[in-house]
C-alpha positions in Angstrom: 18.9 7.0 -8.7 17.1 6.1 -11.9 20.1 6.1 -14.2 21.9 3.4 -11.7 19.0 1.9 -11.8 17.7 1.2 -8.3 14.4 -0.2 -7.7 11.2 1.8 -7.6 10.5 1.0 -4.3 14.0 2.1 -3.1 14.2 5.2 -4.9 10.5 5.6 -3.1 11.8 5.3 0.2 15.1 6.8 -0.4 13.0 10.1 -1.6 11.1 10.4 1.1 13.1 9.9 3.7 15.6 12.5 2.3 12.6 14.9 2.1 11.7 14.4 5.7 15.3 15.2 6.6 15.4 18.4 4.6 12.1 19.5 5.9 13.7 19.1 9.3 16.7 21.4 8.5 14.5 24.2 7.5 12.3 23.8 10.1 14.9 24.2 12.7 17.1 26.6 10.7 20.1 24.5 10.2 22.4 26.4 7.7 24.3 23.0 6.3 24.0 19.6 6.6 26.2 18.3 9.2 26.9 14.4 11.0 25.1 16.2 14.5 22.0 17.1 12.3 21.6 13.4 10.8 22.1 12.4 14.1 19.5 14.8 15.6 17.0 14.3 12.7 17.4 10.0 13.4 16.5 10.4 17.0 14.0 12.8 17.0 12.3 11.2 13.8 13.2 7.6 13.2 13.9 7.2 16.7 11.2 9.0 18.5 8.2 7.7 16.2 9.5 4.0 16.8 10.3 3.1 13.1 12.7 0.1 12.7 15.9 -0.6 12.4 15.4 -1.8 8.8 13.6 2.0 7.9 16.6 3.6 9.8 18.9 2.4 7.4 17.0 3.1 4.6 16.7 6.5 5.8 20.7 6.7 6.1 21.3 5.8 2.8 19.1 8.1 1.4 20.6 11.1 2.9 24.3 9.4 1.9 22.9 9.1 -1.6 21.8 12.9 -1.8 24.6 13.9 0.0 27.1 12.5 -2.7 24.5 14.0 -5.2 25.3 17.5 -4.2 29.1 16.8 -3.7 28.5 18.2 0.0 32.4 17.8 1.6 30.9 15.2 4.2 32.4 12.5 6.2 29.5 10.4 5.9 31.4 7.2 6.9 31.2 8.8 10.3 27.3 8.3 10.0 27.0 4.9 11.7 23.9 2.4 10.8 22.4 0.3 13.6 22.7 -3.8 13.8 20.0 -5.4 12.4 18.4 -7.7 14.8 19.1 -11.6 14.5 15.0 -12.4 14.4 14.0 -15.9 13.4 11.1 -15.4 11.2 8.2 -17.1 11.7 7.4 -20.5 9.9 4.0 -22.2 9.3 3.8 -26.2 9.6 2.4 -27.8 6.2 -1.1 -28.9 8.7 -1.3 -25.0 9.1 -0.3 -23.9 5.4 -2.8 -26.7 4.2 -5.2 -25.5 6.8 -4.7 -21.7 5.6 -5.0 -22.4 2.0 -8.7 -24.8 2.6 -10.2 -22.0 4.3 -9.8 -19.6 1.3 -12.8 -20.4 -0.7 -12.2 -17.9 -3.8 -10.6 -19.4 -6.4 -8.0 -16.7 -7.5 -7.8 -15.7 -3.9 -6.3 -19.5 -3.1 -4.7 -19.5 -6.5 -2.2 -16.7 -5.2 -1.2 -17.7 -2.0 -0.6 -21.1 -3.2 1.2 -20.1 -5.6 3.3 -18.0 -3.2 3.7 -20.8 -1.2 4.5 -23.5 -3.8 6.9 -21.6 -5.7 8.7 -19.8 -2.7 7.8 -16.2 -4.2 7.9 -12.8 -2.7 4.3 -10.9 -3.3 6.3 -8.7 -6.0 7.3 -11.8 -7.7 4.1 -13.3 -7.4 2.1 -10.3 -8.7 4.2 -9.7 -11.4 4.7 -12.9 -13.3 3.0 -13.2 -16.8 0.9 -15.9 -18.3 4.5 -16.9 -20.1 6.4 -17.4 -17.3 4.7 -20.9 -16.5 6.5 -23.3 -17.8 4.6 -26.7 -17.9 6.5 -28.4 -20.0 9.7 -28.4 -17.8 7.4 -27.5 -14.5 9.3 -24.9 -13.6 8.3 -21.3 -13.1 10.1 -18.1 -14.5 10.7 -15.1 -12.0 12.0 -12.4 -14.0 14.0 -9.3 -12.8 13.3 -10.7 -8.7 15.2 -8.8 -6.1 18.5 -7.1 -7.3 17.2 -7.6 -10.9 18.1 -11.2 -11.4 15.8 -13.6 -13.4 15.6 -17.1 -11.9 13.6 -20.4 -12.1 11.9 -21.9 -9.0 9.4 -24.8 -8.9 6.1 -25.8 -10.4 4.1 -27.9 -8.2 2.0 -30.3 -10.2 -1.3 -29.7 -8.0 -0.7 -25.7 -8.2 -0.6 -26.3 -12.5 -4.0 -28.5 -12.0 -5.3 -25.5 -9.6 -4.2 -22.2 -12.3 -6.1 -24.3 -14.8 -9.0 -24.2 -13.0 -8.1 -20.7 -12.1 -7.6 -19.7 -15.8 -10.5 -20.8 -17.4 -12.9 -19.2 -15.0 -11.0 -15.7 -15.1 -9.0 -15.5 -18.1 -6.9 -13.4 -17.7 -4.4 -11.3 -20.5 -0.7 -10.9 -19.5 -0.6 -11.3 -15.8 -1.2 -14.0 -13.8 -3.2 -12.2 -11.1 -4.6 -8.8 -12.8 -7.1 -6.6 -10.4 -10.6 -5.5 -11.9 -9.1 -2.9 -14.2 -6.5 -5.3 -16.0 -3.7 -3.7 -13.9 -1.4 -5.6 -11.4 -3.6 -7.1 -8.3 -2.7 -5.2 -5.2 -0.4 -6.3 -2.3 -2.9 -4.8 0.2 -5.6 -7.1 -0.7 -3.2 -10.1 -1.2 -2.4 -9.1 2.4 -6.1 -8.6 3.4 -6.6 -11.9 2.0 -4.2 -13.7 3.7 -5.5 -12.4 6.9 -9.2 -13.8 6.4 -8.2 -17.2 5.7 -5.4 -17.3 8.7 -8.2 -16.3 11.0 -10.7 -18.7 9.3 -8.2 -21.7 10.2 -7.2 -19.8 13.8 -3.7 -19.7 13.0 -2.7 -17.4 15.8 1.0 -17.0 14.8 1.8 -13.2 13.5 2.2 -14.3 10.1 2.7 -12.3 6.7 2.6 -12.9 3.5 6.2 -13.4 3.2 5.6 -16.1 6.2 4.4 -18.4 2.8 8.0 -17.9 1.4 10.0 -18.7 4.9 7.5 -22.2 5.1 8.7 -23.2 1.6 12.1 -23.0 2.3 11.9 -24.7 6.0 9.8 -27.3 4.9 12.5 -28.3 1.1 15.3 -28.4 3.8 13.3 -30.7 6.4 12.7 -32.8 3.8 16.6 -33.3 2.9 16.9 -30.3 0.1 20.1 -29.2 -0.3 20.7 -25.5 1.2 22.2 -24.3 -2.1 18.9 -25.7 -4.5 17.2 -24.0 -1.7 19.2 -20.9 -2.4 19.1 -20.7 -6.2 15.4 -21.5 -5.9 14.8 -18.3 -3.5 16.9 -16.0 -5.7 19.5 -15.2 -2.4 22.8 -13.6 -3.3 24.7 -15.5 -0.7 24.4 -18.7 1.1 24.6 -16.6 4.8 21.1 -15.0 3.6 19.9 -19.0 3.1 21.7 -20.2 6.5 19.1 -19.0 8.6 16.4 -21.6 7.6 19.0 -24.2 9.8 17.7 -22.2 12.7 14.2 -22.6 12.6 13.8 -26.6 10.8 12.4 -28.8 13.4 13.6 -31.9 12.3 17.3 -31.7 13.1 16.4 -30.0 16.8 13.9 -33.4 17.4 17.0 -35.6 16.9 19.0 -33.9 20.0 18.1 -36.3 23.3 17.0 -34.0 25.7 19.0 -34.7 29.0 16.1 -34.5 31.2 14.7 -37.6 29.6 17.5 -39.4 31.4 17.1 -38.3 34.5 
């Protein structure tokens, strides 16, 4: 998996969950690896502990992946993956983003999650990007080797550049934007701890994530009149389908429709 080149988290996940699956053959004695054993091992682990649907096909691809590894004669076409559900993720209005981000008092704490909102980042992206990836000059911001290891340029918001300043001469940091005590990368779990205090603080009571930052941006450039493919090439997404499912949850075209009670 390294020499193709996957990413570290999928060759994480793809590890263990082929691991798991092994460990379940020896522990009920299986003597090869069969389509009624993956079948056996998705329902009695994946299925059983209530993992999603997402993690299940993770889990199948792993196995596929190790079972082309070993050159095992194995129909694994036969294996078949479950539909992802069609979920609408959940979007924050800009009174509950601005809300969110008033009621984080620490400086680097509100640098980040602005930053994740104003640029449209994932939390990797975020925690990743160096001190050289800010481009003020052309106010745009560098995400290098995103998702699927594709560099691309999203936006710089000109309060966000007047915010890092502040940020940056307070902290300093090196390389990294965001580095944790030790110098290293800040960690996701107390971006995500973060997150939480503040939502709370403003009683947002909407299940929101981190990533809910990311959906908001997008919602909120194509409200405003943004074209669908800017709004693509600024998230990074391969194809426009990925992109399409920001029509389903923008308010402004669903206020337009005359609701036929009204004319009762």
């Amino acid at each position: 998996m390294y020499e193709k080149r996957l990413a570290e988290n999928t060759i994480t996940t793809y590890s263990e969950a082929t691991f798991r699956f092994l460990k379940y053959l020896l522990q009920h004695d299986a003597k090869e690896i069969t389509p009624l054993w993956i079948k056996r091992f998705n329902y009695d682990y994946i299925i059983t502990n209530g993992y999603s649907i997402s993690y299940q096909n993770q889990c199948i691809s792993g196995i596929k992946r190790y079972i082309e590894f070993r050159g095992i004669d194995l129909d694994i076409d036969e294996i078949e993956r479950p539909r992802k559900s069609q979920t609408l993720p959940e979007i924050l209005s800009k009174d509950e983003v601005k809300r969110i981000l008033d009621c984080t008092r620490n400086l680097k704490h509100k640098a980040l999650l602005t930053l994740l909102y104003s640029g449209g980042l994932r939390i990797g992206e975020a925690l990743s990007m160096k001190l050289t990836d800010v481009d003020s000059d052309r106010m745009l911001l560098f995400v290098q080797g995103a998702k699927g290891r594709k560099d691309r340029y999203t936006l710089l918001s000109e309060k966000f550049l007047n915010l890092l300043r502040e940020y940056y001469k307070i902290y300093r940091p090196k390389k990294l934007l965001f580095e944790g005590q030790t110098g290293l990368h800040y960690s996701p779990v107390s971006a995500r701890q973060v997150l939480k205090r503040s939502a709370s603080k403003a009683m947002i009571t909407k299940n929101i994530r981190l990533h809910t930052l990311r959906h908001s941006f997008a919602t909120h450039l194509l409200e405003s009149g943004t074209d669908i493919r800017y709004i693509q090439e600024l998230l990074g997404h391969n194809s426009p389908k990925t992109t399409m499912i920001y029509t389903h949850v923008t308010s402004n075209s669903l206020r337009n429709i005359k609701n036929p009670f009204d004319d009762l």
